[in-house]
N, C-alpha and C positions, 0 to 999 in steps of 0.2 A: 363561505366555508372554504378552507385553505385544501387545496388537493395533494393528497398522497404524492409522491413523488420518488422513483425508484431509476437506479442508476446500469447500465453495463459496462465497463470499464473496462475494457483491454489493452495489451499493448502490443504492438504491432512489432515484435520480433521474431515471431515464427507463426507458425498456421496454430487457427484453431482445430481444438480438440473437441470429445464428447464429455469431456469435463464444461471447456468452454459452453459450447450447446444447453449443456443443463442449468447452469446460471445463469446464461441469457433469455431462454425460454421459459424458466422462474419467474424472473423479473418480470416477465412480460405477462406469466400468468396470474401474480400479484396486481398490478399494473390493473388488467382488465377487472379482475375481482373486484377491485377498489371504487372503480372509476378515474385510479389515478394516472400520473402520467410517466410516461418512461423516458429515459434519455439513455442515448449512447456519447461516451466520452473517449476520444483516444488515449489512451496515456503515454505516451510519446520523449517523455523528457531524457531516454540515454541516446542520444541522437547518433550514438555510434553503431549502437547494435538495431532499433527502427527503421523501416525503410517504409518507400514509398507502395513498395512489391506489397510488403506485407500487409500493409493497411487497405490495399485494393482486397488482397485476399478475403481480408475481415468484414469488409462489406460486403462482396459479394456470397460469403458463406453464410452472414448471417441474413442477408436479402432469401437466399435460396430457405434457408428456414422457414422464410414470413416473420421475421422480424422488422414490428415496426417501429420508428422512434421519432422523437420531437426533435425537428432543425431549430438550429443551424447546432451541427457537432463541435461540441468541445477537444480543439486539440490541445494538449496541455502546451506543445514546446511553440505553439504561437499567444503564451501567456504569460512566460517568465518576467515580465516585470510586475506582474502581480504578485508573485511569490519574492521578488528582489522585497519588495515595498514589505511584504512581511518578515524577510530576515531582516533588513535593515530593522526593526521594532524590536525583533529579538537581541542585537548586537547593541542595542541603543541601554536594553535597559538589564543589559549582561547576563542573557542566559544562556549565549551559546558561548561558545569561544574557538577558538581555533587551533585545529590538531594536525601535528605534523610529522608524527611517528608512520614511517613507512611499514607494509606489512613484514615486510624481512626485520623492523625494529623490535616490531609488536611480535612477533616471535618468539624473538632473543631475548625481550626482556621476558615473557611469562615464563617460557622453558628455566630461564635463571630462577626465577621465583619457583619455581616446579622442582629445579632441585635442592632447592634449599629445604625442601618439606610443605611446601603453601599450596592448596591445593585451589586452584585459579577460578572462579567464579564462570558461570557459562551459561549465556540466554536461552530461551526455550529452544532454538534452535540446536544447541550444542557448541555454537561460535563463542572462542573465549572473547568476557568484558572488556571493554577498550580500556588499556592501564591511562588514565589522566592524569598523567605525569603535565600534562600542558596547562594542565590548570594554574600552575605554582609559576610559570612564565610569568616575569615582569613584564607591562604593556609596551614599555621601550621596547625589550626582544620580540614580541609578536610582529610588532609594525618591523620592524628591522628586517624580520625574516620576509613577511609580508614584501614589503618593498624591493625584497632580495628575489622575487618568482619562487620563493619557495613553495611546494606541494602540500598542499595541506588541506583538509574541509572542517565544516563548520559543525561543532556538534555540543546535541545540549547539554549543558548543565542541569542533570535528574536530578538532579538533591536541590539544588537551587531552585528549580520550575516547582519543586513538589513544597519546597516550603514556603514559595509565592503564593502556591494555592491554597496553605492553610487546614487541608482537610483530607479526608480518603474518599478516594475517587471510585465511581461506579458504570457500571452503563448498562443500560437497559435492553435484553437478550430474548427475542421471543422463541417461544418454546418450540415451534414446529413451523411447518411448512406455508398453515393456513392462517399466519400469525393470528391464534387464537386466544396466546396468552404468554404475558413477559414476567420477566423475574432480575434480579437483580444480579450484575456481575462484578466484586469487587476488581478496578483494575489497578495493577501492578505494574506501572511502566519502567519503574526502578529494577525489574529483573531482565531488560534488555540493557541495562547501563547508559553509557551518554551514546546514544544515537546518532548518525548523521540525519542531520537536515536542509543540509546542501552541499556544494563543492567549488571550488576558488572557478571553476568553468562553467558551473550549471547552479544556478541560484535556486535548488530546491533537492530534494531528493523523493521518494516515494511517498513517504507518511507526512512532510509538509505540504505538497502537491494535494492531496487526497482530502488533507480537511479544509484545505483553503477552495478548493473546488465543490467537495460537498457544500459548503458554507454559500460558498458564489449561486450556486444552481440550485439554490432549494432543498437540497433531496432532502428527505422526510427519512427514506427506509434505505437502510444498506444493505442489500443482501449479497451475501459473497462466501467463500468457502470456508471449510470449518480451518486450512491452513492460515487462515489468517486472522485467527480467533486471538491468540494472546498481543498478535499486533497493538489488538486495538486499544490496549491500555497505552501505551504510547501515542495513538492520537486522540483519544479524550483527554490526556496529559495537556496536548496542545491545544485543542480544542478548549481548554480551560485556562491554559494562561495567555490565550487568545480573540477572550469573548464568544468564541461564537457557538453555534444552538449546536446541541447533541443529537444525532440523529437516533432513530431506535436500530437493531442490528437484527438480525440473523445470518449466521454462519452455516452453509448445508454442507451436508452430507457431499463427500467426495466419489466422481467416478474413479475406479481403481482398475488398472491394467491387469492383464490375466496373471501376474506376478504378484498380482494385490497392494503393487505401489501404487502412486496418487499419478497420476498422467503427468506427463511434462509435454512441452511441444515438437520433442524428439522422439517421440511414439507414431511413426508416420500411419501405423495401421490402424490408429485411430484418430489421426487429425480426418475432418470435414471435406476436404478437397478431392482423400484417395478414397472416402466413401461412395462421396458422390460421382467420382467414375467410377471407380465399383459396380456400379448400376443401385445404389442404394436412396431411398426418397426419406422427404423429409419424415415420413411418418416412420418408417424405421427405425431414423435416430431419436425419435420420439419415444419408441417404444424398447429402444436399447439403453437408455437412461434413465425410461421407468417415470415419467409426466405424458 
């Protein structure tokens, strides 16, 4: 019998929060429930903003919880050539291609388009669709600029990847907390546009990372926050013109700052560290996020 298998995935550019807390002690409560196993994963790949501070941080906050996990930890940014080997498949059999409109280009040209009358396409986030004006580059100009150090990253071809797959893509959403029962989620990765999936300096980006790791480790169950719900039509996207197994999902419920925004890691009065001087114990934060 194949064991459940559940993920914590953080990345080490600022302290955890009681957002963070509540997804990792999820995990870990599915994890027992199950009999399955839990893993902690860094995610590590912008190696500019990552530090080694932070990632000490992150263990020691989530040791101080009684979080436990299965060694040896997955750092992402000591695995990029596993992610090379899978863009090189993507570039081989042309679904991504390479973009090299700057954001001061990407601008100018929407606002032009903006005032002509067009009203400019924008992902769930709100960020306007990357114009693919680089699509129509001849392969002589790519290489050319390529060869030149010109600035650019790798991003997919959605229309391309979604007619490779042939079909409408879904992914399986369980209902609540005690994953009692799933339901189907049609995914729409076509309404983030061509995504990055890497960059001329880092051979991956977050959502290539994330399913070549799930795929690598097993994981079974993804449980992570509801912000990151529409993502995940872009990595079943990948995840399908990739071969690899579809994990099942639940997306929870978000801690929300006394403003009732969603925590960020610059909420220092509730990152983990100033709790825990505070004089605050793990059952507190236990009981402050409501598990």
């Amino acid at each position: 019998m194949t064991l459940l298998t559940f993920r914590f995935a953080p990345s080490p550019n600022g302290e955890l929060h009681l957002g963070h807390a509540y997804s990792a002690l999820l995990n870990q409560k599915l994890a027992r429930a199950t009999g399955g196993r839990l893993l902690l994963r860094i995610e590590d790949i912008d190696t500019t903003r990552c530090t080694p501070e932070f990632e000490a941080g992150i263990f020691r906050d989530l040791r101080w919880l009684g979080l436990g996990w299965e060694e040896p930890v997955r750092r992402q940014s000591e695995h990029f050539a596993d992610y090379q080997a899978v863009l090189d498949r993507l570039i081989r059999e042309e679904l991504v291609y390479p973009a090299f409109m700057s954001r001061g280009e990407i601008r100018a040209f929407i606002a032009d388009r903006e005032k002509r009358g067009r009203d400019w396409p924008r992902d769930p986030d709100g960020v306007p669709l990357y114009p693919a004006v680089d699509k129509a580059l001849p392969m002589r100009e790519r290489q050319r600029r390529i060869a030149e150090n010109a600035h650019f990253a790798w991003r997919l071809d959605v229309n391309a990847a979604m007619a490779r797959v042939g079909k409408n893509l879904a992914w399986m959403e369980f209902s609540d907390e005690m994953l009692s029962a799933t339901h189907a989620v049609d995914a729409r990765p076509q309404d983030w546009g061509d995504v990055i999936v890497a960059r001329r300096e880092i051979p991956t980006s977050y959502h290539l990372a994330v399913v070549v790791d799930d795929a690598l480790q097993g994981v079974s169950h993804v449980v992570r926050g509801q912000d990151l719900y529409s993502a995940t039509g872009v990595q079943r996207l990948l995840q399908e013109i990739l071969g690899l197994p579809q994990p099942s999902y639940f997306h929870h419920r978000l801690v929300l700052g006394p403003d009732g925004r969603k925590l960020s890691k610059s909420f220092a009065d509730t990152g983990l560290a100033a709790l825990r001087e505070a004089g605050a114990s793990p059952a507190d934060v236990r009981r402050l996020i409501g598990i």
